[in-house]
PyMOL Python script that loads the backbone (N, CA, C, O; Angstrom):
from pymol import cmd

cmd.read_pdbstr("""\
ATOM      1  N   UNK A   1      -7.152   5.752  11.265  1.00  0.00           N
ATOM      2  CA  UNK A   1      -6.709   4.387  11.428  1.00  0.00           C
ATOM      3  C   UNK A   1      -5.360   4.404  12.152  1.00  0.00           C
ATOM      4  O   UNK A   1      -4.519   5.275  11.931  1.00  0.00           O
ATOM      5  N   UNK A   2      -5.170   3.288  13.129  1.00  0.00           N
ATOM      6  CA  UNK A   2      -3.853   3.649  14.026  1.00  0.00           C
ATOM      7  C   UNK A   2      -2.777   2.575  13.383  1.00  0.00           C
ATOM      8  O   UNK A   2      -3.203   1.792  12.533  1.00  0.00           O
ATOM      9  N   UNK A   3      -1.554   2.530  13.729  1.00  0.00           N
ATOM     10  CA  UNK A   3      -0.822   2.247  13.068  1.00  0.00           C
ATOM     11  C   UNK A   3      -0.784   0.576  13.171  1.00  0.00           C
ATOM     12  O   UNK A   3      -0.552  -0.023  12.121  1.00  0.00           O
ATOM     13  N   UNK A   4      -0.957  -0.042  14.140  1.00  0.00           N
ATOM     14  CA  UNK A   4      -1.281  -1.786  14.149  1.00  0.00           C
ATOM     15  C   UNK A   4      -1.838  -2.274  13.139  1.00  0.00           C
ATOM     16  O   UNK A   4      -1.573  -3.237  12.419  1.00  0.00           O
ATOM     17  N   UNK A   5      -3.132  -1.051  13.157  1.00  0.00           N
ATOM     18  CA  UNK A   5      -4.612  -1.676  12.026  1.00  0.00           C
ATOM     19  C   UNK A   5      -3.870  -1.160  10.705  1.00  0.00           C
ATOM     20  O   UNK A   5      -4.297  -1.744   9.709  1.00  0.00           O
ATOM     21  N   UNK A   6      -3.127  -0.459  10.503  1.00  0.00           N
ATOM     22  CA  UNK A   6      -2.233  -0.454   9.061  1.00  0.00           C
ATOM     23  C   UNK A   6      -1.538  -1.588   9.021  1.00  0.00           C
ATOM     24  O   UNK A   6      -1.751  -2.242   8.000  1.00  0.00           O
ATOM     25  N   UNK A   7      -0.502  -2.221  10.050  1.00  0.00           N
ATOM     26  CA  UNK A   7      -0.150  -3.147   9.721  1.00  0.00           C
ATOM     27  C   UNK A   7      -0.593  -4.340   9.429  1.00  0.00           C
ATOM     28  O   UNK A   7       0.024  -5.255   8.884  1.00  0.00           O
ATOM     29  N   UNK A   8      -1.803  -4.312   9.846  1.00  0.00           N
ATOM     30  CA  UNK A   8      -2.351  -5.395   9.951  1.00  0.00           C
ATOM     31  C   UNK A   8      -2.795  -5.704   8.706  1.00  0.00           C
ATOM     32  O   UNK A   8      -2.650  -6.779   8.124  1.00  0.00           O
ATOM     33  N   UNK A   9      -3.319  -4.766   8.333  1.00  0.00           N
ATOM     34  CA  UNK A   9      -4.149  -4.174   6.758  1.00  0.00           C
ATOM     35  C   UNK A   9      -3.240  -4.853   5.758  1.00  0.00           C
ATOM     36  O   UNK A   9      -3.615  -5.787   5.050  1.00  0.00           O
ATOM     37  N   UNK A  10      -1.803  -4.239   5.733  1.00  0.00           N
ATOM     38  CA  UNK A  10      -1.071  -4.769   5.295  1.00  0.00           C
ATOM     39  C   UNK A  10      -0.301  -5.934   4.621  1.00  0.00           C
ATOM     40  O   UNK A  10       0.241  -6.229   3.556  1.00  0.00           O
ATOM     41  N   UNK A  11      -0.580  -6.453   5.927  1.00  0.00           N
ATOM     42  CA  UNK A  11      -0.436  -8.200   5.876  1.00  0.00           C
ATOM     43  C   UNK A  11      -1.618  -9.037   5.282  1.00  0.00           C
ATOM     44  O   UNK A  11      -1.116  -9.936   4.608  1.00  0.00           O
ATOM     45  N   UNK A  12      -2.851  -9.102   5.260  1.00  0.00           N
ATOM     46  CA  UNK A  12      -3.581  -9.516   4.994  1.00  0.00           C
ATOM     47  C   UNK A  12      -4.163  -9.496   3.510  1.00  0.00           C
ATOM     48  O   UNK A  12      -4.917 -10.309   2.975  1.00  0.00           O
ATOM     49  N   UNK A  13      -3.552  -8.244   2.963  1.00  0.00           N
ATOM     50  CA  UNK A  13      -3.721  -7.713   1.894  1.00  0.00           C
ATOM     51  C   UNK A  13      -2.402  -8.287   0.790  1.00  0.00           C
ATOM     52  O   UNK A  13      -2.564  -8.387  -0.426  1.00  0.00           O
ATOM     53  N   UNK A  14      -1.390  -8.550   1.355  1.00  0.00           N
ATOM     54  CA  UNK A  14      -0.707  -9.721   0.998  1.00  0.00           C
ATOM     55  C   UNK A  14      -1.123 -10.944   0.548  1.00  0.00           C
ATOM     56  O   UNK A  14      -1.055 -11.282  -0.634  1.00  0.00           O
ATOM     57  N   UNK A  15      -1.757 -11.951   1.864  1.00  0.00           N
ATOM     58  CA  UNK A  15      -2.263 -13.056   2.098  1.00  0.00           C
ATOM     59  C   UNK A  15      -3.543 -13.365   0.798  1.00  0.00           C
ATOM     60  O   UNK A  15      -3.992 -14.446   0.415  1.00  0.00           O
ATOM     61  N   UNK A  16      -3.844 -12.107   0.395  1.00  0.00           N
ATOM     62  CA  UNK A  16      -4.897 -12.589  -0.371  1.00  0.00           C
ATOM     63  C   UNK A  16      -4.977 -13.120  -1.571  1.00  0.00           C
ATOM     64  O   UNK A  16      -3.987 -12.667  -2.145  1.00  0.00           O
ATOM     65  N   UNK A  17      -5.744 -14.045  -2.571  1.00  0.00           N
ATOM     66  CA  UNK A  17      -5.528 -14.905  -3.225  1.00  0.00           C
ATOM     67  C   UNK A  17      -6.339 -14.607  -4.421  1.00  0.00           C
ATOM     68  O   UNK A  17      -6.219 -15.172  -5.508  1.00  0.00           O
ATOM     69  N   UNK A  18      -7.198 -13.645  -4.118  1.00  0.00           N
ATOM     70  CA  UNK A  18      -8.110 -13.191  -5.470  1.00  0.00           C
ATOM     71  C   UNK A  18      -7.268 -11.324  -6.114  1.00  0.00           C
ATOM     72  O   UNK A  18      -7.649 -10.702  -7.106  1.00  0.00           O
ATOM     73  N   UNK A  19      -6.485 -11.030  -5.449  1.00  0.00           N
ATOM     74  CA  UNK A  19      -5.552 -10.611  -6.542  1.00  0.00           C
ATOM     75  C   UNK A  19      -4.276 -10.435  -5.426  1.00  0.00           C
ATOM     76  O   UNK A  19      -4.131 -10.566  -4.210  1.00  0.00           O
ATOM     77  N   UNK A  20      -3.587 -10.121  -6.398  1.00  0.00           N
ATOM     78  CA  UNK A  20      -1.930  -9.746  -6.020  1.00  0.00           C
ATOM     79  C   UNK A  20      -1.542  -8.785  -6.327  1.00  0.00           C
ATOM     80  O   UNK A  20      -1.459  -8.164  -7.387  1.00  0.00           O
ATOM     81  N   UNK A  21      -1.115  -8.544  -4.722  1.00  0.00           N
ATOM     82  CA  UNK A  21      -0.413  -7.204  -4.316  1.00  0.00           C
ATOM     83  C   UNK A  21       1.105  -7.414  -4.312  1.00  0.00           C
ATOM     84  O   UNK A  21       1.795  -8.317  -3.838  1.00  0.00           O
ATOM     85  N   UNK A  22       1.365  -6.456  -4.895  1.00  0.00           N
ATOM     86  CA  UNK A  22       3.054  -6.534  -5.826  1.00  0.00           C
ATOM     87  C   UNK A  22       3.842  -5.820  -4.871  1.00  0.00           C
ATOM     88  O   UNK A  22       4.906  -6.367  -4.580  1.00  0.00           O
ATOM     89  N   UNK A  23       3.577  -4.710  -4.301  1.00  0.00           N
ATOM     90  CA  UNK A  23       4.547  -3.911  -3.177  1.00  0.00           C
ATOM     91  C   UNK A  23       3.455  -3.141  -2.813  1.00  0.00           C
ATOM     92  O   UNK A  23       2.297  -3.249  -3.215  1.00  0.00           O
ATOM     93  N   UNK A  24       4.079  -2.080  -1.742  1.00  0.00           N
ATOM     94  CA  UNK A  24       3.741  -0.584  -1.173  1.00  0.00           C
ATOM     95  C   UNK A  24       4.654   0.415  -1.654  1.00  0.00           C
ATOM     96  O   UNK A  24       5.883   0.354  -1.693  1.00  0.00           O
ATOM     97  N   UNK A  25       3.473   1.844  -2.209  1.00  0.00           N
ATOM     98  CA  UNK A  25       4.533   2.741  -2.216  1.00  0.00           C
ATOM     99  C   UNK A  25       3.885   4.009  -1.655  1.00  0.00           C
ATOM    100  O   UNK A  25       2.729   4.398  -1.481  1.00  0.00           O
ATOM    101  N   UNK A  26       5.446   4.619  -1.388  1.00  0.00           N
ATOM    102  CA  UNK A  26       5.596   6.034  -0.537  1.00  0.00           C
ATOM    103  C   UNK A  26       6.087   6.968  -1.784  1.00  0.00           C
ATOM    104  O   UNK A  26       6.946   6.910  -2.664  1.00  0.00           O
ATOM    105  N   UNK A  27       4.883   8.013  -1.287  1.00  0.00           N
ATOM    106  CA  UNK A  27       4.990   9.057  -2.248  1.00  0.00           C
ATOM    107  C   UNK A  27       5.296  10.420  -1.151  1.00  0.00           C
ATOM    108  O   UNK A  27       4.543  10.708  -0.221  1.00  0.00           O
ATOM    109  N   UNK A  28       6.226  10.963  -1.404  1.00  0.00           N
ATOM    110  CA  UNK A  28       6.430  11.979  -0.321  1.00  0.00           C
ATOM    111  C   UNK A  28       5.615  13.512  -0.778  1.00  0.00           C
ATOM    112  O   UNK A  28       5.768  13.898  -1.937  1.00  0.00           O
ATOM    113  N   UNK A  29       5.001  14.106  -0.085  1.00  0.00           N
ATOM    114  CA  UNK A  29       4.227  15.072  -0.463  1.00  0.00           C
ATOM    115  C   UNK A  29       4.174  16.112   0.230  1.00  0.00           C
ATOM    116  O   UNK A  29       3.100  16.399   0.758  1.00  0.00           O
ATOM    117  N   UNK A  30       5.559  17.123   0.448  1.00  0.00           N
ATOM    118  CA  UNK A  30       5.292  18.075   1.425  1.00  0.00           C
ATOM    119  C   UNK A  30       5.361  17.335   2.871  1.00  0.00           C
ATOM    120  O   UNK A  30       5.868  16.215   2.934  1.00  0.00           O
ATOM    121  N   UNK A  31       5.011  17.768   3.659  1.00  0.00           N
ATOM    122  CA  UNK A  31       5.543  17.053   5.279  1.00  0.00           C
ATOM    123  C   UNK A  31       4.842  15.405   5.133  1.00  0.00           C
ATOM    124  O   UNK A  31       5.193  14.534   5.929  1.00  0.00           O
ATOM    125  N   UNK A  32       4.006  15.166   4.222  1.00  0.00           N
ATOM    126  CA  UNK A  32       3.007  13.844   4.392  1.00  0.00           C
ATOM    127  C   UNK A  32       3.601  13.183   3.220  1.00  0.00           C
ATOM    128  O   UNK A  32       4.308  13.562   2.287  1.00  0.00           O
ATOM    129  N   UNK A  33       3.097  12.108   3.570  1.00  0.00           N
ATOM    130  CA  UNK A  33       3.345  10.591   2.927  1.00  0.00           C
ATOM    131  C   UNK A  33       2.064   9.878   2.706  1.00  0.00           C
ATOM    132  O   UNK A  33       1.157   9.676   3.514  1.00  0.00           O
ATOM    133  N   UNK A  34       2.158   9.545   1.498  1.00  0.00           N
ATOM    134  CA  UNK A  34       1.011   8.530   1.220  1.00  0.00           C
ATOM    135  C   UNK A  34       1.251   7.507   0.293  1.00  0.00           C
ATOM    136  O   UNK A  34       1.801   7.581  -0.806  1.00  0.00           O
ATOM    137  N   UNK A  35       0.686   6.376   0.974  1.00  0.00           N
ATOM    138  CA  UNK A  35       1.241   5.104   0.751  1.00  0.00           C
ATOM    139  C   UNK A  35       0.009   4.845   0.320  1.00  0.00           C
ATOM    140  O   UNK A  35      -1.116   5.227   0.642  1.00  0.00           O
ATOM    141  N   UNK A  36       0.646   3.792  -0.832  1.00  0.00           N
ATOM    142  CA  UNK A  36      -0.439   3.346  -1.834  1.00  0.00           C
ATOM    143  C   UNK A  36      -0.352   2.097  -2.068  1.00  0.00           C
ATOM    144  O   UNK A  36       0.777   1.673  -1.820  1.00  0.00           O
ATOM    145  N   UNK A  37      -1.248   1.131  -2.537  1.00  0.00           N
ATOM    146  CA  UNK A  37      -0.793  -0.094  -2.125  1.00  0.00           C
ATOM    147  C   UNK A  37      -0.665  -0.658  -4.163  1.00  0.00           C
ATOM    148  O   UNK A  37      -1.389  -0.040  -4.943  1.00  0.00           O
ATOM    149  N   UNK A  38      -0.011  -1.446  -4.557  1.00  0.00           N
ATOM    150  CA  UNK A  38       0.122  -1.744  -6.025  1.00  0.00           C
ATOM    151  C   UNK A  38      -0.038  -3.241  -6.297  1.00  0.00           C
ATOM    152  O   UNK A  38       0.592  -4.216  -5.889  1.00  0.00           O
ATOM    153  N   UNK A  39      -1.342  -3.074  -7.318  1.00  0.00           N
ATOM    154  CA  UNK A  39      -1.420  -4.925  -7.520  1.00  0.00           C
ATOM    155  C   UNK A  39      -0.953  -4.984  -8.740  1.00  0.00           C
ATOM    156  O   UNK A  39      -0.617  -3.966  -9.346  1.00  0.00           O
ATOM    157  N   UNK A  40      -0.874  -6.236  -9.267  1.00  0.00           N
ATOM    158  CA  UNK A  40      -0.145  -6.606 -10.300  1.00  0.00           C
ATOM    159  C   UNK A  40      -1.434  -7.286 -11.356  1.00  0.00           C
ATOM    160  O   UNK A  40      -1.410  -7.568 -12.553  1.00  0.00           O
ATOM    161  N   UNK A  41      -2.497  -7.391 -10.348  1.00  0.00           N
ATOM    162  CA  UNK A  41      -3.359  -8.306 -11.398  1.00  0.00           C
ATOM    163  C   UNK A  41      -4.606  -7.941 -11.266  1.00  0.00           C
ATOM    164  O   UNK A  41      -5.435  -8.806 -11.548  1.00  0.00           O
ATOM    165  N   UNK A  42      -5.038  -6.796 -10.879  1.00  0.00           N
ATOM    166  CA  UNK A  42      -6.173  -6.174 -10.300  1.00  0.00           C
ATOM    167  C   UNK A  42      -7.373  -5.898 -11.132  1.00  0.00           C
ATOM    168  O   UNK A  42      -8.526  -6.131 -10.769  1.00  0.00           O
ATOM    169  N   UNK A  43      -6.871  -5.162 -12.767  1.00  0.00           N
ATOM    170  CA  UNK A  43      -8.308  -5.248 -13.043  1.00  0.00           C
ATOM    171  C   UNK A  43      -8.336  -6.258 -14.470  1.00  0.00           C
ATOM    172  O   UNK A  43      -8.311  -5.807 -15.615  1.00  0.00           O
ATOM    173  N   UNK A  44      -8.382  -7.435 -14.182  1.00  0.00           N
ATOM    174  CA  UNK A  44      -8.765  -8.806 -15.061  1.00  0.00           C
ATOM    175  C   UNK A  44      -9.879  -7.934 -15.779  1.00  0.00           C
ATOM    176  O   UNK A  44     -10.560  -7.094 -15.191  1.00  0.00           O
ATOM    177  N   UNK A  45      -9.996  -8.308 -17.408  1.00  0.00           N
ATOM    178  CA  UNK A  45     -11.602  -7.871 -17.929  1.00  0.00           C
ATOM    179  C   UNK A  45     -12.621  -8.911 -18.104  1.00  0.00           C
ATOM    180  O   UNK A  45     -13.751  -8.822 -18.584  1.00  0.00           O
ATOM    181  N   UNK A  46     -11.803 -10.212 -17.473  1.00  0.00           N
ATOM    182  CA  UNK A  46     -13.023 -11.341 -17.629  1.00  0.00           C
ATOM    183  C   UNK A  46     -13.669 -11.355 -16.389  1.00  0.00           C
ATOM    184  O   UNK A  46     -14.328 -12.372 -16.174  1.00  0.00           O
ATOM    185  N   UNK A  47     -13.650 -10.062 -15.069  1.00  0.00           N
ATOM    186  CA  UNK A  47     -14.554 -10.345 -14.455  1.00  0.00           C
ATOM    187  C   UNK A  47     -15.548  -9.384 -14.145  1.00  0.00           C
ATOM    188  O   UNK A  47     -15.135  -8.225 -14.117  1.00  0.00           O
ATOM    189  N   UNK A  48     -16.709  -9.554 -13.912  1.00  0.00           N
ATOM    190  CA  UNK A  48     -17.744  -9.124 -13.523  1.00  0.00           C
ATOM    191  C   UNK A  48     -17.456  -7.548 -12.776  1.00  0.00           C
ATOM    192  O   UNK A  48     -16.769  -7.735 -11.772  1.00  0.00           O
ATOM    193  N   UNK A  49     -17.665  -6.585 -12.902  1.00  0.00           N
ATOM    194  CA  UNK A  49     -17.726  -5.092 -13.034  1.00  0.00           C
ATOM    195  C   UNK A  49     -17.986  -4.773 -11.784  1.00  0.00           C
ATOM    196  O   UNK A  49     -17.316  -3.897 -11.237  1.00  0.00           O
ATOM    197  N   UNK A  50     -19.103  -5.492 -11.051  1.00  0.00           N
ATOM    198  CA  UNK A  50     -19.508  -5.611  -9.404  1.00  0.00           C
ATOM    199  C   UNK A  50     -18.857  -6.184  -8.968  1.00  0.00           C
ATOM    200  O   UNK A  50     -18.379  -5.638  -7.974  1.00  0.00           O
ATOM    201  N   UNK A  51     -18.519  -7.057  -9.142  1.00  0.00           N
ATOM    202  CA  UNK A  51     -18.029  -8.169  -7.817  1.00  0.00           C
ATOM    203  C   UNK A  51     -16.182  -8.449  -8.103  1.00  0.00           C
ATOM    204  O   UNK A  51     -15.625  -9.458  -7.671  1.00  0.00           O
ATOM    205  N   UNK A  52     -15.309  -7.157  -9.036  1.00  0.00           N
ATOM    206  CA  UNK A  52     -14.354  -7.569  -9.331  1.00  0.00           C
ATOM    207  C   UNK A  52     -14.117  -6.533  -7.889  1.00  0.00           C
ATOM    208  O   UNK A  52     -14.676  -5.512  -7.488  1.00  0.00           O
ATOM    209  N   UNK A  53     -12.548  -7.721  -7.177  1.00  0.00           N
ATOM    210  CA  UNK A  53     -11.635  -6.944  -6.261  1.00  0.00           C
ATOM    211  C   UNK A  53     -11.415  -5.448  -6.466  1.00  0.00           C
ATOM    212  O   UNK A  53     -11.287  -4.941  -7.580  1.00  0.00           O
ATOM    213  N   UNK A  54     -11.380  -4.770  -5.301  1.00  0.00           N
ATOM    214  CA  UNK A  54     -10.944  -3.283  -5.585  1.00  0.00           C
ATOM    215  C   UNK A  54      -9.520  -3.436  -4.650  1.00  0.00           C
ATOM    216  O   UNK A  54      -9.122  -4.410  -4.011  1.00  0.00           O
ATOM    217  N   UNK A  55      -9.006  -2.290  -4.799  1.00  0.00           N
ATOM    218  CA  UNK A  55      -7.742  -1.918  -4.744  1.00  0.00           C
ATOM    219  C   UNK A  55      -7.846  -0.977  -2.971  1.00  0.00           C
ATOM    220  O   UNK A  55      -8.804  -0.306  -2.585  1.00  0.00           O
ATOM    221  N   UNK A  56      -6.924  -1.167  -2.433  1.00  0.00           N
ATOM    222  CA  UNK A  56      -6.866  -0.440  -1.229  1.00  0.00           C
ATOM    223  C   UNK A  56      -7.315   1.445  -1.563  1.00  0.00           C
ATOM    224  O   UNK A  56      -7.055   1.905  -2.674  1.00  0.00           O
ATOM    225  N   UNK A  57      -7.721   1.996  -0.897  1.00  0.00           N
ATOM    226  CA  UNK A  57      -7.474   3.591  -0.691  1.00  0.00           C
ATOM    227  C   UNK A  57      -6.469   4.043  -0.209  1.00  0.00           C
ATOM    228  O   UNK A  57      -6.081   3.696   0.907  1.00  0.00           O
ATOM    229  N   UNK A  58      -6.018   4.668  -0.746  1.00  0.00           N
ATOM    230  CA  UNK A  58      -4.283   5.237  -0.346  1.00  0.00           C
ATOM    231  C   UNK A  58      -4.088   5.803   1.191  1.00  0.00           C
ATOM    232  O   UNK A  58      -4.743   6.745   1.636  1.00  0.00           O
ATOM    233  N   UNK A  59      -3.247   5.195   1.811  1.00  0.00           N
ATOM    234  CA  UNK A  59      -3.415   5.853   3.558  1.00  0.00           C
ATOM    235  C   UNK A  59      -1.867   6.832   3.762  1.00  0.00           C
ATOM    236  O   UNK A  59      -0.675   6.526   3.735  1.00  0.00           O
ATOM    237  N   UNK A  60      -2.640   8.161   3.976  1.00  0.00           N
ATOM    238  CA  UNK A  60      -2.170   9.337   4.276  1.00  0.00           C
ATOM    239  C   UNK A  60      -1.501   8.890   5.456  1.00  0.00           C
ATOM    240  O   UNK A  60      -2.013   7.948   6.059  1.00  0.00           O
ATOM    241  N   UNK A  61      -0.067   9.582   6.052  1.00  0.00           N
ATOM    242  CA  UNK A  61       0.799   9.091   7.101  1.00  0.00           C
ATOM    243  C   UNK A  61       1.519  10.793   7.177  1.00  0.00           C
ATOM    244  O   UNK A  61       1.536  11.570   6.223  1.00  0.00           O
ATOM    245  N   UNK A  62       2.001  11.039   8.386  1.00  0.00           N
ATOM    246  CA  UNK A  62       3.001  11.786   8.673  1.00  0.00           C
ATOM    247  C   UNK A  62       4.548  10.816   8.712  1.00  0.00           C
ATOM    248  O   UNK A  62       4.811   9.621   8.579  1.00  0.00           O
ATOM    249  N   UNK A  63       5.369  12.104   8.976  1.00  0.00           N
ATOM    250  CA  UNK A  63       7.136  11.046   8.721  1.00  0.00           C
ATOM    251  C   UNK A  63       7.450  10.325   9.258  1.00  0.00           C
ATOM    252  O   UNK A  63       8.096   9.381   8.802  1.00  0.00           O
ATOM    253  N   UNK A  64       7.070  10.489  10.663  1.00  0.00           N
ATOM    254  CA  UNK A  64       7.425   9.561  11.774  1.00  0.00           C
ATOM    255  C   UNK A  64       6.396   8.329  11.427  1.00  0.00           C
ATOM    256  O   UNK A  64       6.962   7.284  11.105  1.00  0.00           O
ATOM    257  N   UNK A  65       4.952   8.310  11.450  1.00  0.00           N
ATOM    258  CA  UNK A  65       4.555   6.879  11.073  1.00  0.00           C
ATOM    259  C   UNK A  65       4.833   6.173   9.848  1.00  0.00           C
ATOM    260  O   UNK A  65       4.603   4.964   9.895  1.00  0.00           O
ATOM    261  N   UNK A  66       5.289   6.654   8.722  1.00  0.00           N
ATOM    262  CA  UNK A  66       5.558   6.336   7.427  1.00  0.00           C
ATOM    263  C   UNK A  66       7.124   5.500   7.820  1.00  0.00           C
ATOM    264  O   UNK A  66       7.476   4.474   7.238  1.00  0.00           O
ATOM    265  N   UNK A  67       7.931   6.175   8.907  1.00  0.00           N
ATOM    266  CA  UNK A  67       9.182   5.441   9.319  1.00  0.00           C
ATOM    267  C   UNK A  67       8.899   4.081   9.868  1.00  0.00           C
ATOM    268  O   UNK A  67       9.491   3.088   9.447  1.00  0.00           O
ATOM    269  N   UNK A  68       8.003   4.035  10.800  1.00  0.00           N
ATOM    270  CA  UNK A  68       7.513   3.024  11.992  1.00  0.00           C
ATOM    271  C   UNK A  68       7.216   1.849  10.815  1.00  0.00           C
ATOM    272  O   UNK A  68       7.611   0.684  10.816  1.00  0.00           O
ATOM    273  N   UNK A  69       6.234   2.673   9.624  1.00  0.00           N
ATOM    274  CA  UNK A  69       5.574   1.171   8.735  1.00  0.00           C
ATOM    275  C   UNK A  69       6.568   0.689   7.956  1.00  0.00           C
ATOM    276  O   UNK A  69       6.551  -0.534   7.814  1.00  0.00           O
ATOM    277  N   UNK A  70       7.308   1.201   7.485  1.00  0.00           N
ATOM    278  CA  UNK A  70       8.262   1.285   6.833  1.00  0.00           C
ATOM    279  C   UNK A  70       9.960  -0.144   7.163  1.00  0.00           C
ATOM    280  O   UNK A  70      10.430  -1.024   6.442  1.00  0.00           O
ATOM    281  N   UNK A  71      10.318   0.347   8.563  1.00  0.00           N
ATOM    282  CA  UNK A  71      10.560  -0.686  10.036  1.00  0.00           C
ATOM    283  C   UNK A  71       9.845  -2.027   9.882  1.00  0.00           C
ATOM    284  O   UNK A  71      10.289  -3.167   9.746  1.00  0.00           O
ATOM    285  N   UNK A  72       8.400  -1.465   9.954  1.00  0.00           N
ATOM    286  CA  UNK A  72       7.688  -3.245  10.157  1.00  0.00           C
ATOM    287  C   UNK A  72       8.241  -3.762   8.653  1.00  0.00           C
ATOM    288  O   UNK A  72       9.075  -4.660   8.543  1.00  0.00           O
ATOM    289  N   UNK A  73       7.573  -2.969   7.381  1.00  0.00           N
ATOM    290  CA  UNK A  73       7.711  -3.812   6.313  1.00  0.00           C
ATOM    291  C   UNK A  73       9.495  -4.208   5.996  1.00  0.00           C
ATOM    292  O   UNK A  73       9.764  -5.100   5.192  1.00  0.00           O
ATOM    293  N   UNK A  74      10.418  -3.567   6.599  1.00  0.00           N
ATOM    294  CA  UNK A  74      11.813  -4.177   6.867  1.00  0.00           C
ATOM    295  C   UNK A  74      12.224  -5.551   7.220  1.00  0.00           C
ATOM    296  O   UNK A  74      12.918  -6.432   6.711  1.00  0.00           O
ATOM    297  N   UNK A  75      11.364  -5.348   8.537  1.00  0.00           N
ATOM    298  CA  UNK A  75      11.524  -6.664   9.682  1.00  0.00           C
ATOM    299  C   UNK A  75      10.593  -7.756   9.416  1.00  0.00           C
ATOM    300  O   UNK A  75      10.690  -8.784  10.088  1.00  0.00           O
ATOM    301  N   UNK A  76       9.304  -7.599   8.105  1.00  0.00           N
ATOM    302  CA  UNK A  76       8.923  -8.437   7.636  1.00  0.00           C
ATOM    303  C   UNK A  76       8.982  -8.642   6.666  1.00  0.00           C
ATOM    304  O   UNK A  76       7.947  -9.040   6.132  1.00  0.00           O
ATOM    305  N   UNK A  77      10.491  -8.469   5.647  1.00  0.00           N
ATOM    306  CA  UNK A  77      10.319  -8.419   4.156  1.00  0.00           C
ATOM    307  C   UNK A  77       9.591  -8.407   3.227  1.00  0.00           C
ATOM    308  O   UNK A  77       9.718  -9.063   2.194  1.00  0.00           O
ATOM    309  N   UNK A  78       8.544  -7.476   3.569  1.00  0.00           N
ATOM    310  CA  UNK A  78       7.727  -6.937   2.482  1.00  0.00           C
ATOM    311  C   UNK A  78       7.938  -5.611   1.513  1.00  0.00           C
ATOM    312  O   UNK A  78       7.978  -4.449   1.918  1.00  0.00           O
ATOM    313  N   UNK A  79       8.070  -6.078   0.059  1.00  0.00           N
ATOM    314  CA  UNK A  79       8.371  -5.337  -1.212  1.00  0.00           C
ATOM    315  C   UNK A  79       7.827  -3.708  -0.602  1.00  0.00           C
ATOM    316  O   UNK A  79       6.814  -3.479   0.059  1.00  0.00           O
ATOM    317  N   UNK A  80       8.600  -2.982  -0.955  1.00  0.00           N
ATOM    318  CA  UNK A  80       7.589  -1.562  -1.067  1.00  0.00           C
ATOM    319  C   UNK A  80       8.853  -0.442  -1.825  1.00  0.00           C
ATOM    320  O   UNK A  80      10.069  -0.562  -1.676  1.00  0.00           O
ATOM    321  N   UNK A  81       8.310   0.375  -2.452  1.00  0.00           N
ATOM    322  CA  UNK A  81       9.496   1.848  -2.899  1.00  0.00           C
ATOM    323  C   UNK A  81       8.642   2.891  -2.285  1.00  0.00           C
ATOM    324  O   UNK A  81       7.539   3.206  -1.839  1.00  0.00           O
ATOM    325  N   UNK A  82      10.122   3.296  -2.608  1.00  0.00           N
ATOM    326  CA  UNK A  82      10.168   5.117  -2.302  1.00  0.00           C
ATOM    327  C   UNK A  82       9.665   6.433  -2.887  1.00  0.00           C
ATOM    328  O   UNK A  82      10.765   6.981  -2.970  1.00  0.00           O
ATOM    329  N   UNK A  83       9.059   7.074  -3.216  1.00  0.00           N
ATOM    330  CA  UNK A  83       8.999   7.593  -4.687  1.00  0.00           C
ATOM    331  C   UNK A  83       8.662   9.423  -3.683  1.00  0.00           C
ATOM    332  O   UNK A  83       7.844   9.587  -2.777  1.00  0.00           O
ATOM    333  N   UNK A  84       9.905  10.826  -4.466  1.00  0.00           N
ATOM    334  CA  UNK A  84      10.248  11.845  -4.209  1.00  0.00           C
ATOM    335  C   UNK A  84       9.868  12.697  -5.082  1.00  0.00           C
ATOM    336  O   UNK A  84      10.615  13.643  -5.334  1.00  0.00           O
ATOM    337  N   UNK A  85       8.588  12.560  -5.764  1.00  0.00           N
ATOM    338  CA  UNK A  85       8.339  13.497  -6.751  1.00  0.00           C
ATOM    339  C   UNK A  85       8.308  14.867  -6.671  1.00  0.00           C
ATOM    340  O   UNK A  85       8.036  15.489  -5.644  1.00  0.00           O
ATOM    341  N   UNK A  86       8.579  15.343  -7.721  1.00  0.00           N
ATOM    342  CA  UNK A  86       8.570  17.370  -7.997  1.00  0.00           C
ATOM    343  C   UNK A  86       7.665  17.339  -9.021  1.00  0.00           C
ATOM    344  O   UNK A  86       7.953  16.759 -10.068  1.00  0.00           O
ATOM    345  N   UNK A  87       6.320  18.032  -8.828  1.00  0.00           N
ATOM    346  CA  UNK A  87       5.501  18.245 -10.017  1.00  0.00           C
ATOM    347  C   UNK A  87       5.707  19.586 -10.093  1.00  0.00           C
ATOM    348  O   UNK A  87       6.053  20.393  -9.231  1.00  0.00           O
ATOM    349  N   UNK A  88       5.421  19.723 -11.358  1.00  0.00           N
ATOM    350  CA  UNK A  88       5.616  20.912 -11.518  1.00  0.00           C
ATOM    351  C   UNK A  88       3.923  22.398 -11.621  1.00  0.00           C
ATOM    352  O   UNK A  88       4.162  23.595 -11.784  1.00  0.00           O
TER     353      UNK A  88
END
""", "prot")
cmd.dss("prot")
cmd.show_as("cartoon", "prot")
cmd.util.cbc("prot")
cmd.orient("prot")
């Protein structure tokens, strides 16, 4: 996926009204980044098992595009963290 159609992804995934998306986050992992997207209201148990909203798939990025999306979600004030984990 190229980086527009992330943004785009992005935005729309915002816009949406059957659940809410709370931020983006960056998980740094060795040279890669993967950004995950976080809802706030995603799995309701009053709905239907099939037809309830699913949640984005996490999109793998190198540093430089993780910077670029990072920029857009700046210049379009959209919520997102950082996150530098050490597992052990």
């Amino acid at each position: 996926m190229n980086l527009e159609s992330i943004k785009q992804e992005i935005v729309e995934e915002f816009k949406k009204r059957e659940v809410t998306l709370e931020t983006l986050e960056f998980n740094k992992r060795g040279q890669d980044i993967v950004m995950n997207y976080v809802y706030s209201s995603l799995n309701d148990c009053n709905q239907e098992v099939h037809t309830a909203p699913r949640s984005k798939d996490p999109v793998f990025l190198d540093i430089a595009s993780a910077r670029e999306i990072i920029k857009f979600l700046d210049d379009k004030q959209i919520p997102y963290t950082k996150r530098n984990d050490d597992f052990i």
